[in-house]
C-alpha positions as a Markdown table, in Angstrom:
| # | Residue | x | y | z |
|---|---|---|---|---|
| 1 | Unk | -15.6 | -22.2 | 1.6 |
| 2 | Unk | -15.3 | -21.1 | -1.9 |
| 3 | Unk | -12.1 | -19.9 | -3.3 |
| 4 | Unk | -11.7 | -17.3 | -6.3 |
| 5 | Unk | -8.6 | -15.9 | -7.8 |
| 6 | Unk | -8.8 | -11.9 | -8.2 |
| 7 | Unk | -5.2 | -11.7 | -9.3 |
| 8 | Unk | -3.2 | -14.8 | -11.3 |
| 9 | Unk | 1.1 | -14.4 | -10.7 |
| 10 | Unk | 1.1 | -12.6 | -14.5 |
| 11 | Unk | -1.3 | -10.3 | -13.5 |
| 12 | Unk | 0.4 | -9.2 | -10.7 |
| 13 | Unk | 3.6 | -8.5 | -11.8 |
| 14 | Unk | 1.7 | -6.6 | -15.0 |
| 15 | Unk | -0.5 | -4.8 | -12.2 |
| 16 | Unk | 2.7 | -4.0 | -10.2 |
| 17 | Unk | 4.2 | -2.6 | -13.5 |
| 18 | Unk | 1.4 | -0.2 | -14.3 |
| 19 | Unk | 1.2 | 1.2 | -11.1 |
| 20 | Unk | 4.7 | 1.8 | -10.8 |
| 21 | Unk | 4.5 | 3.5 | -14.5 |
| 22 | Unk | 1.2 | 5.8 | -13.5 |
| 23 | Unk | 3.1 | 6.7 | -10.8 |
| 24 | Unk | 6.1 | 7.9 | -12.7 |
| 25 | Unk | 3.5 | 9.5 | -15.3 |
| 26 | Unk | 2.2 | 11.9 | -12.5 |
| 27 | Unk | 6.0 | 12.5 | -10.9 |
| 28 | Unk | 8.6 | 12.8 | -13.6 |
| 29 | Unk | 11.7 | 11.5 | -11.7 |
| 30 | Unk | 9.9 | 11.9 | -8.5 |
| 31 | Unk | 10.8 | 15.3 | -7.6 |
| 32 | Unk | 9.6 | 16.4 | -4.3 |
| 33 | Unk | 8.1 | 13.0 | -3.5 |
| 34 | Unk | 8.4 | 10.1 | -1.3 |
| 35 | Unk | 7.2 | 6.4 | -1.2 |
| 36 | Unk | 6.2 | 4.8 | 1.7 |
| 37 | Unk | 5.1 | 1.0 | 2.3 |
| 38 | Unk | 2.8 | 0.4 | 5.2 |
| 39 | Unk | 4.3 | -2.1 | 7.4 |
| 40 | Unk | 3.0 | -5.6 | 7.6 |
| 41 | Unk | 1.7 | -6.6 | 4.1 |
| 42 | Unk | 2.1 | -3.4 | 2.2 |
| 43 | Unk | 5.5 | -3.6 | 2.0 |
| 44 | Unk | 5.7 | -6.5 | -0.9 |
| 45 | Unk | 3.5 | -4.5 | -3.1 |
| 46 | Unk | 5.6 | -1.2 | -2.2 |
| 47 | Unk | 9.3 | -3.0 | -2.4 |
| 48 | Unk | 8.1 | -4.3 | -6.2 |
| 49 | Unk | 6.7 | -1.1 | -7.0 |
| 50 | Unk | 9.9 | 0.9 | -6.5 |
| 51 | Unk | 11.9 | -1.8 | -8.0 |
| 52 | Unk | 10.2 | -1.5 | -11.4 |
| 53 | Unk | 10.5 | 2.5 | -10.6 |
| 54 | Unk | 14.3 | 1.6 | -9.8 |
| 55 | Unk | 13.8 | 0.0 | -13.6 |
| 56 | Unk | 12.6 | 3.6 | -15.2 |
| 57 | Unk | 14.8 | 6.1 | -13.4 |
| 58 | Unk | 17.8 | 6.7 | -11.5 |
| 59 | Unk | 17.7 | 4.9 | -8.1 |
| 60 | Unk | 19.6 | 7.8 | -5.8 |
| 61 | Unk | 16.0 | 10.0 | -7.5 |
| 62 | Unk | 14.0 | 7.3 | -5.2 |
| 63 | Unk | 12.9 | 8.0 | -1.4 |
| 64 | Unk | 11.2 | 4.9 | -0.5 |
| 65 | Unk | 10.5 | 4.3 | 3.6 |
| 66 | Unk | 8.8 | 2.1 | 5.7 |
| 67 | Unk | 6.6 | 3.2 | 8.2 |
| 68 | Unk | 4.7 | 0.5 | 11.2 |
| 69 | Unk | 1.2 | 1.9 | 12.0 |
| 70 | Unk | 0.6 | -0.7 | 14.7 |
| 71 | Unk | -0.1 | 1.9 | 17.6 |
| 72 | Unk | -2.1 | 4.6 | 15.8 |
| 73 | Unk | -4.6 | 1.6 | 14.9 |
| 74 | Unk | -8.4 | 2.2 | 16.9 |
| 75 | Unk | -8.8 | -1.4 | 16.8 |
| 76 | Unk | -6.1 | -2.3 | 19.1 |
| 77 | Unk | -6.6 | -0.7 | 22.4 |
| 78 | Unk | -7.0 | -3.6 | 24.7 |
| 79 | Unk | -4.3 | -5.8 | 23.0 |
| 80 | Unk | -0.2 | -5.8 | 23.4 |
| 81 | Unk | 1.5 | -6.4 | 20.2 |
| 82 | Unk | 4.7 | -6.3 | 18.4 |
| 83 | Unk | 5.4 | -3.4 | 15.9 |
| 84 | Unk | 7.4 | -4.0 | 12.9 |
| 85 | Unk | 10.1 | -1.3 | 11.9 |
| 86 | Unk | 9.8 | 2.3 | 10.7 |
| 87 | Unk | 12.4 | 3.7 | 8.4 |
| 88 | Unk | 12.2 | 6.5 | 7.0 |
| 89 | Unk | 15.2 | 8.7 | 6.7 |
| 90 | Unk | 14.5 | 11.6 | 4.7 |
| 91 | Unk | 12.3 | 14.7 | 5.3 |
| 92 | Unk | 8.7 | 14.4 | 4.5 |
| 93 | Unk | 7.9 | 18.0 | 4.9 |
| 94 | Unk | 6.2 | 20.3 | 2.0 |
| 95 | Unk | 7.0 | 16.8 | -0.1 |
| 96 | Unk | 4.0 | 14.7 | -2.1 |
| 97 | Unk | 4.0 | 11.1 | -0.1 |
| 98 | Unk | 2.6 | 8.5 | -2.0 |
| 99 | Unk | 1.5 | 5.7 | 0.9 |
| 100 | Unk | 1.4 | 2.0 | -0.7 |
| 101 | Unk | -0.9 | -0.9 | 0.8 |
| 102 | Unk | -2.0 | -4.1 | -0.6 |
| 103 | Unk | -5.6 | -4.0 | 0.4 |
| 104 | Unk | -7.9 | -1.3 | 0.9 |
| 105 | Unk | -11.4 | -2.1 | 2.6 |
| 106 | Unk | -12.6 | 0.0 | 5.5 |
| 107 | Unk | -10.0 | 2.8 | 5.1 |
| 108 | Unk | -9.1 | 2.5 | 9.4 |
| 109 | Unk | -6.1 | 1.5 | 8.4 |
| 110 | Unk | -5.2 | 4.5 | 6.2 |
| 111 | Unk | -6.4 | 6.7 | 9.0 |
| 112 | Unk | -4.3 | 5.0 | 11.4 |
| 113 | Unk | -1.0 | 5.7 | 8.5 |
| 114 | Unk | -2.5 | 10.0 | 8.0 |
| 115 | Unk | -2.1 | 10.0 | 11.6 |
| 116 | Unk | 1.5 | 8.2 | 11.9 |
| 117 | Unk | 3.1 | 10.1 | 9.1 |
| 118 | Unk | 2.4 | 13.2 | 10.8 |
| 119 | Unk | 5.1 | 12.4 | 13.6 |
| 120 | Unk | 7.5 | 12.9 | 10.3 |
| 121 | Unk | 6.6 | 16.2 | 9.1 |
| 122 | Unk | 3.8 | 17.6 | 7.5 |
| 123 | Unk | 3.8 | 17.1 | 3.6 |
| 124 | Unk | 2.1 | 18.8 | 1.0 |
| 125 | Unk | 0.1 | 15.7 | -0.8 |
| 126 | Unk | -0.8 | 12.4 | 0.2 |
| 127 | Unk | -1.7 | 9.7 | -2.0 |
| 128 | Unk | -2.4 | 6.2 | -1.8 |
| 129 | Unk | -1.5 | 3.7 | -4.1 |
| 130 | Unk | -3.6 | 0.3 | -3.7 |
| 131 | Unk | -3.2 | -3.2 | -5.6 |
| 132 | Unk | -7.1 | -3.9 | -4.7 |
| 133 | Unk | -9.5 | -1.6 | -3.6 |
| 134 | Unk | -12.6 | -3.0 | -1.5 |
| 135 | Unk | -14.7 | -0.1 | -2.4 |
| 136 | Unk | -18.3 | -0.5 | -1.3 |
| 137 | Unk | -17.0 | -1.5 | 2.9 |
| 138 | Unk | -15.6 | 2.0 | 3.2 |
| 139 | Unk | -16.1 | 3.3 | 6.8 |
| 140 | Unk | -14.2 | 6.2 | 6.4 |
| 141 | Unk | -14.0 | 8.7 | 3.3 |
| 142 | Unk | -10.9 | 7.4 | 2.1 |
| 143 | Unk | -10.3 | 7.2 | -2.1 |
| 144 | Unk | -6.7 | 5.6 | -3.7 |
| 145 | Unk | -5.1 | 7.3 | -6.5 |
| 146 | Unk | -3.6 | 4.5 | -7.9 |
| 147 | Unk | -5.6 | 1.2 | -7.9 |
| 148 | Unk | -4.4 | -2.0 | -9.4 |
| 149 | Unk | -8.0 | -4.0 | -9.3 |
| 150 | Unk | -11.2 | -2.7 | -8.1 |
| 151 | Unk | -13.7 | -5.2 | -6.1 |
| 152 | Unk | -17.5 | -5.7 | -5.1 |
| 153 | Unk | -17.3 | -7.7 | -1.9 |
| 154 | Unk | -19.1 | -8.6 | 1.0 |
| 155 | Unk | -18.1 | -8.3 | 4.3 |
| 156 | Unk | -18.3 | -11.7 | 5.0 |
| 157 | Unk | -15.9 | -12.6 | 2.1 |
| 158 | Unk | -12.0 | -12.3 | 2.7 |
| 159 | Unk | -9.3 | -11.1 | 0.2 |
| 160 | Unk | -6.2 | -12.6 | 0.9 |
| 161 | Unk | -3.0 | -11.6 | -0.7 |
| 162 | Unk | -0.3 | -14.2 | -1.2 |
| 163 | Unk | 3.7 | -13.2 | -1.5 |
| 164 | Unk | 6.2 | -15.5 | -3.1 |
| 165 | Unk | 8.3 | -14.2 | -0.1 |
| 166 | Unk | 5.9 | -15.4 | 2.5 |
| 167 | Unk | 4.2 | -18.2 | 0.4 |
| 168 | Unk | 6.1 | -19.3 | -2.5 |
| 169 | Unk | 3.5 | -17.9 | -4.9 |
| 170 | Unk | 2.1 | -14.8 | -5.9 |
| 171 | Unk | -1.7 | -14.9 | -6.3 |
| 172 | Unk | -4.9 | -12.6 | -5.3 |
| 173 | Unk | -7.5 | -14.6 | -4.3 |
| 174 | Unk | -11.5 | -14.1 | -2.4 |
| 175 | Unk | -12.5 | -16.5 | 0.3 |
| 176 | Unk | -16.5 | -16.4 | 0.5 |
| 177 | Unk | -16.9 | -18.0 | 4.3 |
């Protein structure tokens, strides 16, 4: 198994920075838009993206939710599992929601999130905001707007994305099996 790192801890947090600042570049104080992390691992990119947001402009300006896809998934039909939390507490409707992740390889699981967020309202732009983007294994026609490191993989190879909250470390890395 050969290891590779895609993203060292300093390139992370200046990755995280610049897709926090493109973000404010395209929604000046984030008028009529919301932020939402995709519950399991998209949440520690989306939590330090609206923290350095938090950094450029007035917090009470920031709508930032959480929202568990689990059940709108297609590939878990036959098997019982535990959701994670949804919180979102504001209206989504007519508003620009920007949906955060941390990986982006077949697109199922941004389906699965288009489907979910329309049990909140119907908004008027979605866009997706990415710290890698897998982009030749797409099996649906699914495109971020904001994309912290693009990759050529393999399907056989792995991207694993490591949290100092979960792991003690922050670090990007590509497992070839």
């Amino acid at each position: 198994m050969n290891k590779k790192s895609l993203l060292t801890p300093q390139q992370m947090q200046l990755t995280i920075k610049r897709l926090a600042h493109e973000i404010i570049e395209n929604h000046l104080q984030l008028e009529n838009t919301v932020i939402i992390g995709l519950q399991p691992r998209g949440i520690y990119v989306s939590n330090r993206i609206v923290d350095e947001i938090k950094n450029i402009i007035s917090s009470d300006k920031v709508l930032y939710g959480k929202m568990d896809i689990t059940f709108y998934r297609d590939d878990i039909r036959n098997n019982l599992h535990v959701a994670n939390e949804t919180n979102i507490r504001f209206d989504i409707e007519n508003k620009t929601v920007i949906l955060i992740d941390d990986v982006l390889w077949t697109g199922r699981t941004i389906r699965a999130a288009l489907d979910a967020l329309l049990d909140f309202g119907r908004p008027a732009n979605v866009e997706l905001c990415v710290l890698i983007d897998r982009r030749f294994s797409r099996q649906l026609p699914i495109q971020a707007t904001y994309v912290g490191r693009t990759i050529d993989t393999y399907d056989s190879q792995k991207v694993k994305v490591f949290w100092k909250e979960t792991s003690e470390y922050d670090e990007v890395i590509l497992i070839d099996e």
